[in-house]
C-alpha positions in Angstrom: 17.7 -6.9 23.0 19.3 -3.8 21.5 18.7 -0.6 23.4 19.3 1.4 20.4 15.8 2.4 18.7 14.8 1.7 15.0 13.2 5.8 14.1 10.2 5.9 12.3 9.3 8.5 10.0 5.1 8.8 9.5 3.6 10.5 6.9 0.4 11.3 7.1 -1.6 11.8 10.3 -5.2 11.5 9.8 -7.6 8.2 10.6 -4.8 6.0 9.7 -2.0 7.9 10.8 -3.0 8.9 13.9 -3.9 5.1 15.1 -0.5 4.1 14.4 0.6 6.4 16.4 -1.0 5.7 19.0 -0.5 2.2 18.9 3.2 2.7 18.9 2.9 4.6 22.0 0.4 2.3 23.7 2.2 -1.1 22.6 5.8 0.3 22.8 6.8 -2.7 25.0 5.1 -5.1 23.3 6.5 -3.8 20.0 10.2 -3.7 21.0 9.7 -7.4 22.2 8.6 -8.4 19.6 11.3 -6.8 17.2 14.2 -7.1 19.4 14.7 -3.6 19.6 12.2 -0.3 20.7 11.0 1.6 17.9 10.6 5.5 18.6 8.3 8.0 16.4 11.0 10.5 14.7 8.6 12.6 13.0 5.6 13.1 11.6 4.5 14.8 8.4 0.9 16.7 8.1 -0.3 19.1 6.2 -1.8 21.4 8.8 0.8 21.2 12.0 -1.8 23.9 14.0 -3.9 21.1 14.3 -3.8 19.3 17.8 -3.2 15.3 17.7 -3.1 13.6 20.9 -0.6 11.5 22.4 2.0 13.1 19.8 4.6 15.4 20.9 4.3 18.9 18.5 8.0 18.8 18.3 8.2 15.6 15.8 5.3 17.5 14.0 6.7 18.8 10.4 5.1 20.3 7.1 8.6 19.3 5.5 7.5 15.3 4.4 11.0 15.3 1.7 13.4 17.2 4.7 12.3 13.7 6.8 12.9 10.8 4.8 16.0 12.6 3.8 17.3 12.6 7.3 19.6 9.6 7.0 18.9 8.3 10.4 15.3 7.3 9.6 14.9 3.6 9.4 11.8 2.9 8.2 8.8 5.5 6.4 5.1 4.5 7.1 3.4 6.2 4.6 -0.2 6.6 5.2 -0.8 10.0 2.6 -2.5 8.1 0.1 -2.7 9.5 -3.7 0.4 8.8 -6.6 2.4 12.3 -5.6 3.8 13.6 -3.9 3.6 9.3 -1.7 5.7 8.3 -5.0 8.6 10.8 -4.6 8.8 10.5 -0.8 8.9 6.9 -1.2 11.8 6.5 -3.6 13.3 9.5 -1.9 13.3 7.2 1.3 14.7 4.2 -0.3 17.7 6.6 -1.2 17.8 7.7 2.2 18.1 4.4 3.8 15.3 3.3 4.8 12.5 0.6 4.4 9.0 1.5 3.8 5.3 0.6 4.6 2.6 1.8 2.8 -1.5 1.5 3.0 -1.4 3.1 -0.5 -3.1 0.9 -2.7 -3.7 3.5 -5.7 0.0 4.1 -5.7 1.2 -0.2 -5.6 -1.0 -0.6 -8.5 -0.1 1.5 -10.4 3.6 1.6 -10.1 4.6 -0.7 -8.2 7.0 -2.3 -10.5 8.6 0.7 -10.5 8.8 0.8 -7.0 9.8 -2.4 -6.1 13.4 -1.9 -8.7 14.0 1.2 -6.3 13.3 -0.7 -3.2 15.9 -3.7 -4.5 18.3 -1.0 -6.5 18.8 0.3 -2.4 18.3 -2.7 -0.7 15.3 -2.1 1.4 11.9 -3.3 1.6 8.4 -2.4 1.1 6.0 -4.1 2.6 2.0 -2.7 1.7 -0.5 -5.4 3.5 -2.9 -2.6 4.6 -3.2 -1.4 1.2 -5.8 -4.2 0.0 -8.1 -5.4 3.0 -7.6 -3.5 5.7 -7.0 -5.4 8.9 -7.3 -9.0 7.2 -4.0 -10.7 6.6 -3.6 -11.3 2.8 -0.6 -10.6 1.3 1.5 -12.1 3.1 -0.3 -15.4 3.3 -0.1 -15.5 -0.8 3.4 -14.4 -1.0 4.7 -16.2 1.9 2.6 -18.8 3.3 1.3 -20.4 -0.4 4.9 -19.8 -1.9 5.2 -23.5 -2.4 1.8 -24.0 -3.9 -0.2 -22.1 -7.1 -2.9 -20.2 -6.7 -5.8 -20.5 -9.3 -8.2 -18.4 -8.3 -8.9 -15.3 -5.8 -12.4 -14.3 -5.4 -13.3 -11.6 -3.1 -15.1 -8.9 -1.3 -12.6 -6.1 -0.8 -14.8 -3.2 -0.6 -16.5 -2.1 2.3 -18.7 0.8 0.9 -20.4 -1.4 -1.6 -20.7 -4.1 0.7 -23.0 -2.0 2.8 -24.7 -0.4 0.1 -25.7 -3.8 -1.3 -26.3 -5.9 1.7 -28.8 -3.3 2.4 -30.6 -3.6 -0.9 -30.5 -6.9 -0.4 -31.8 -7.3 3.4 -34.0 -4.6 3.2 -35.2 -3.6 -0.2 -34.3 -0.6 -0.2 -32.9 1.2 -3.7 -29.6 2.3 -4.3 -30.0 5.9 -3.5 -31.7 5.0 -0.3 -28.9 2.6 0.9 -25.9 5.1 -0.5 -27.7 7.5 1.4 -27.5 5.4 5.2 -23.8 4.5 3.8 -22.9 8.1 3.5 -24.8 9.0 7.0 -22.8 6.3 8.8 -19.2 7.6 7.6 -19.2 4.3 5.4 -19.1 6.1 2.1 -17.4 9.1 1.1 -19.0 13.0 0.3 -17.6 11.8 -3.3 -18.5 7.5 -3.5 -17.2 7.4 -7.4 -14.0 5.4 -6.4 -16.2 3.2 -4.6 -19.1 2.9 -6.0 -17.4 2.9 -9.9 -14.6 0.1 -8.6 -11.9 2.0 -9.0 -10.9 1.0 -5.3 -11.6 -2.3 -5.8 -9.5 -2.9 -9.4 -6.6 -1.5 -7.8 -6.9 -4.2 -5.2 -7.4 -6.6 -7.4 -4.4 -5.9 -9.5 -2.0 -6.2 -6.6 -3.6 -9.3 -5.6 -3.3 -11.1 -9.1 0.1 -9.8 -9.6 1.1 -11.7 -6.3 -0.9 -14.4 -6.6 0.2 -15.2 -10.5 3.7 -14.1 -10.2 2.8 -12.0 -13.0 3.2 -8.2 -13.2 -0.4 -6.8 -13.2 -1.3 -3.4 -13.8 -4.4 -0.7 -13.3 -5.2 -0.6 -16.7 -5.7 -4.8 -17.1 -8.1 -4.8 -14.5 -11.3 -4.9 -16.3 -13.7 -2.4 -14.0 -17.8 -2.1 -13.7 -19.3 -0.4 -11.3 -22.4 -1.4 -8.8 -24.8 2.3 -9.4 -26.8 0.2 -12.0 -27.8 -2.5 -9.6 -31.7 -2.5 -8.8 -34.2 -3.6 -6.4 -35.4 -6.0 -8.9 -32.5 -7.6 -9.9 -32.2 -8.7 -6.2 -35.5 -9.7 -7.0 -34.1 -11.9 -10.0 -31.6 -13.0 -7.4 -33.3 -14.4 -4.7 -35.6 -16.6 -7.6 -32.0 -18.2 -8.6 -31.0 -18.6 -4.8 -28.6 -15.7 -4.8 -27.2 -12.8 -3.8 -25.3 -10.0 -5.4 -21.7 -8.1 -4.3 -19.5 -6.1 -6.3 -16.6 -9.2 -6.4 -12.6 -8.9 -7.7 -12.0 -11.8 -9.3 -8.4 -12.4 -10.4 -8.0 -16.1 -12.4 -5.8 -18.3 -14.6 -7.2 -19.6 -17.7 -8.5 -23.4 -18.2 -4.9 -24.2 -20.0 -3.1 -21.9 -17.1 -0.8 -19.6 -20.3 -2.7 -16.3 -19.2 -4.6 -14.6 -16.5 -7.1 -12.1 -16.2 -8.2 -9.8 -13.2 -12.0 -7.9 -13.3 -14.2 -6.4 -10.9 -18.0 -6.2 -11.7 -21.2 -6.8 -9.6 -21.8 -10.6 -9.8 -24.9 -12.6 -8.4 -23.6 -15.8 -6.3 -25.5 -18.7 -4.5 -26.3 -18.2 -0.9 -24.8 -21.6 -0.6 -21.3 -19.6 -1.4 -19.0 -18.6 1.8 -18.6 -14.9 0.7 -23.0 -14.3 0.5 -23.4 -14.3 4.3 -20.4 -11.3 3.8 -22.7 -8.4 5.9 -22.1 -4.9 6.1 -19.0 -3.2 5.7 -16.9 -6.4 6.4 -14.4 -7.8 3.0 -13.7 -11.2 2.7 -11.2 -13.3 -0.2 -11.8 -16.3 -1.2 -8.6 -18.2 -2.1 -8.3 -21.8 -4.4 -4.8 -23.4 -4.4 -4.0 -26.5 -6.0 -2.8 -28.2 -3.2 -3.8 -26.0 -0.1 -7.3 -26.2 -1.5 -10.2 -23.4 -1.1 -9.1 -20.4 1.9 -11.2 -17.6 3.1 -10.0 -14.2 4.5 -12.8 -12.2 6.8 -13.0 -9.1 8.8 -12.5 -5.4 8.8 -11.7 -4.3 5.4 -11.4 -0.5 6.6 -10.7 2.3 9.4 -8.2 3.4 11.3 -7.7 0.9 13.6 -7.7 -2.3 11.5 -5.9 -0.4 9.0 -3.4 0.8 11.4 -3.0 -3.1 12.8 -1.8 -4.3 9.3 0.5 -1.2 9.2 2.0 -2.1 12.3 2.7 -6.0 11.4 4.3 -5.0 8.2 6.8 -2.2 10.1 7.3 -5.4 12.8 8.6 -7.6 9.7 10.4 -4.6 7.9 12.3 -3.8 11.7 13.1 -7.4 12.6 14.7 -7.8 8.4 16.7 -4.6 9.5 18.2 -5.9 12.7 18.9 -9.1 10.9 20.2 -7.4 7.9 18.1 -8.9 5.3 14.9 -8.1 3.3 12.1 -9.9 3.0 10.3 -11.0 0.2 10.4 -8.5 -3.4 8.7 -8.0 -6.6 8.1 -11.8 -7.7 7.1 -11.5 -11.6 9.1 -14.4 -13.0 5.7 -15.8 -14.8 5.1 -13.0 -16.6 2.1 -14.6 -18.1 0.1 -12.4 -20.8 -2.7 -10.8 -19.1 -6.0 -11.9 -20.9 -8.7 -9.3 -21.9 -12.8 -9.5 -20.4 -13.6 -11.0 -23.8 -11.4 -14.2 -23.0 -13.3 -14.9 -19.3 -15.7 -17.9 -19.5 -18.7 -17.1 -17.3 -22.6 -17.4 -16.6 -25.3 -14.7 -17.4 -28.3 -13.6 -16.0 -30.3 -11.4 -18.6 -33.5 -9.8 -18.1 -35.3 -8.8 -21.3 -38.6 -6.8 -21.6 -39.7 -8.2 -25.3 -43.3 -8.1 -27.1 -46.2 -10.6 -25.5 -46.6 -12.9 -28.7 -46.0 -16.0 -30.1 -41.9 -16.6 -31.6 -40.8 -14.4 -29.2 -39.1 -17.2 -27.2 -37.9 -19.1 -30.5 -36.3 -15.9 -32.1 -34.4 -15.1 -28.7 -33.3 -18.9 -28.5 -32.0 -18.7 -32.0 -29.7 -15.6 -31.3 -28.1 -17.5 -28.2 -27.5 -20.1 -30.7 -26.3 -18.2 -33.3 -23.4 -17.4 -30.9 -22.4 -20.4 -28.9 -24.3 -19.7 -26.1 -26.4 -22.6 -24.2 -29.3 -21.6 -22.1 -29.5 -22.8 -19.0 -33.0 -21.3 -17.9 -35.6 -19.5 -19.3 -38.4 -17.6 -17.6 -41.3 -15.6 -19.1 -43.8 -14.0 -17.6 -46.2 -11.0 -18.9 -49.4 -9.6 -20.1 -51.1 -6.9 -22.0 -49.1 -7.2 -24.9 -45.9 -6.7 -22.8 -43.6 -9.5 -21.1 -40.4 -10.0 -19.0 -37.9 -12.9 -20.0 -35.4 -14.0 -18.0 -32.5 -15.9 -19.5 -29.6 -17.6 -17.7 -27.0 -19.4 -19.2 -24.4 -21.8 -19.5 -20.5 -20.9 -18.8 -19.4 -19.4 -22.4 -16.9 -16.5 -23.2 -17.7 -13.2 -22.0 -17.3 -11.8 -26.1 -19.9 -14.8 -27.5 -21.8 -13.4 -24.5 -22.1 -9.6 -25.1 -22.1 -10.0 -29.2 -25.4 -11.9 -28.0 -26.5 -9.3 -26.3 -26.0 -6.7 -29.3 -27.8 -8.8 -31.5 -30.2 -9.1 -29.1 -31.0 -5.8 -29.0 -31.3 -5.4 -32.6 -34.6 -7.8 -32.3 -37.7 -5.8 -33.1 -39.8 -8.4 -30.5 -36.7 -7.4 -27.8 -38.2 -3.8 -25.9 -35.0 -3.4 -23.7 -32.5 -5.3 -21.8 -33.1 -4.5 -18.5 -30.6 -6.4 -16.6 -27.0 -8.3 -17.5 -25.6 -9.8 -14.3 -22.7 -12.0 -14.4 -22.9 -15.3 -12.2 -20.1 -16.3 -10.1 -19.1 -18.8 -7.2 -20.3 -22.0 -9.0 
């Protein structure tokens, strides 16, 4: 073993931060085993340095994140800050520098991490970023490394915990989604603020790092189609539980049917109780994998906090030490598909649509003829009402998500049609 330590430079020192920190000190012998050398904590850059952090010396503590990763001796940055800058600068100002870097900053991977990956290979170095889309659950590295010989089709999954929470609640107890937000924030689940959460914003940057992995295709922010979950009421879990399902806010990243293009969304979704990813409870995240030869994969557990958060940190800075002692670098930026990234119109999915529409005869028949007038097949149809009033509930067949919302429009242009009060996609089938 060498005696020589690998230095780490932290930045950041908060939930995160602080439990790798700590781990390092706690595991410092299991860690240098592992790696074939010890690793020692160089420095670490906060923000306010008056404030007390056990188990870490004050004298490593510095305001001065750029003066750190400029040092020259520093052999790998953790960088746990979060946000696009200043993590983008101090990230390419590290690669500069010398050294590798691992990063939980999901925000910042999808949305340049093209960019970042050329600066990483320009220098030589790595970056490694598995905490950055499911916490604690091992994911990126499976689909980059472990399914390297095979081709993903399909990744399905759960990878928020906030909205897990709020929804599982909805659905286990009926409650609305004020009331469950509400627990959510009271437990330290969701945030003062719950828009990146609640809106998918968290969840679309996931899912673009996961379809650009998975599809060898370079994937951005802004071709993740995004919906948020604030819309979702106690009656369509209602509507839900009548079809045998459940509903989560899923990322969904997907070839199409001839395999030439992919698309990447994030939207609520009903799915069939039957599917692995409804008994998902709580805050937990789980990713549901389909390979053409390795088959159909699930990925459970801890999507969040600053434990399981700080585990995946610490296997990614295991990796990035042992490719420095070895001098090598792991696995880069693999974009040699480049497939065209399809628009939300071009995704072939199921409907649930709840209409309220006039109690009278030709209601059903006028409805039917707008599907048809589309493309759209009906799967199911169910009406109920009285009083001059009535709810119809329509679910269809698998058609493209344009055929699907022009029908909707035209829909709504019906004078029988009151409202649409619910569109739900359908998934897992």
């Amino acid at each position: 073993m060498r005696t020589r330590p690998l230095k780490v430079a932290l930045l950041g020192c908060g939930v995160v931060g602080s439990e790798v920190a700590r781990i390092m000190t706690t595991h410092a012998e299991d860690l240098a085993a592992r790696i074939g050398a010890p690793v020692e904590l160089a420095g670490v850059a906060v923000r306010r340095p008056s404030k007390v952090r056990a188990g870490i010396d004050p004298a490593l503590v510095t305001t001065d994140a750029t003066a750190l990763v400029k040092r020259g001796d520093i052999d790998v940055v953790v960088e746990v800050i979060g946000g696009i800058e200043p993590a983008r600068a101090l990230i390419t100002t590290a690669f500069e520098h010398g050294a590798s870097v691992v990063s939980a900053n999901k925000a910042l991977i999808a949305q340049d991490g093209e960019a970042l990956h050329a600066a990483a290979e320009q220098h030589g170095r790595d970056l490694y970023y598995e905490a950055a889309v499911a916490g604690a659950i091992p994911l990126i590295r499976p689909l980059r490394e472990s399914l390297a010989g095979d081709k993903v089709n399909r990744v399905l999954g759960i990878v928020n915990g906030t909205t897990n929470f709020i929804l599982d609640k909805m659905d286990s107890t009926g409650a609305g989604y004020q009331e469950a937000l509400d627990e959510a924030t009271a437990l330290g689940y969701a945030e003062a603020d719950p828009t990146a959460d609640v809106e998918g914003f968290d969840a679309a940057a996931k899912a673009a790092i996961l379809a650009g992995i998975a599809f060898h295709t370079r994937v951005r922010l802004d071709d993740v189609h995004r919906e948020g979950m604030t819309e979702v009421t106690a009656a369509d879990f209602a509507s839900a539980k009548r079809m045998g399902c459940t509903i989560k806010l899923l990322a969904i990243c997907e070839r199409a049917a001839d395999g030439e293009s992919v698309t990447a969304r994030v939207h609520p979704a009903m799915i069939p109780l039957s599917h692995p990813l409804a008994s998902v409870r709580e805050a937990y995240n789980a990713v549901f994998v389909e390979a053409e030869a390795a088959g159909q994969l699930m990925f459970y557990g801890p999507g969040a906090g600053g434990a399981p958060t700080a585990s995946a940190v610490l296997g990614d800075l295991v990796a990035v030490c042992r490719n420095k002692l070895g001098e090598a670098t792991g696995p880069g930026d693999s974009a040699y598909a480049q497939l065209p990234v399809g628009s939300m119109g071009e995704v072939v999915t199921r409907y649930h649509i709840s209409l309220d529409v006039a109690d009278k005869p030709g209601v059903l028949a006028q409805v039917a003829t707008v599907f048809a007038e589309h493309g759209v097949s009906i799967d199911t149809v169910r009406q109920t009402g009285k009083d001059g009033e009535a709810s119809l509930v329509v679910v269809t067949h698998r058609a493209p998500d344009a055929a699907l919302t022009g029908t909707v429009d035209a829909l709504r242009r019906l004078d029988t049609v009151r409202g649409v009060a619910s569109i739900m996609r359908v998934e897992g089938e």
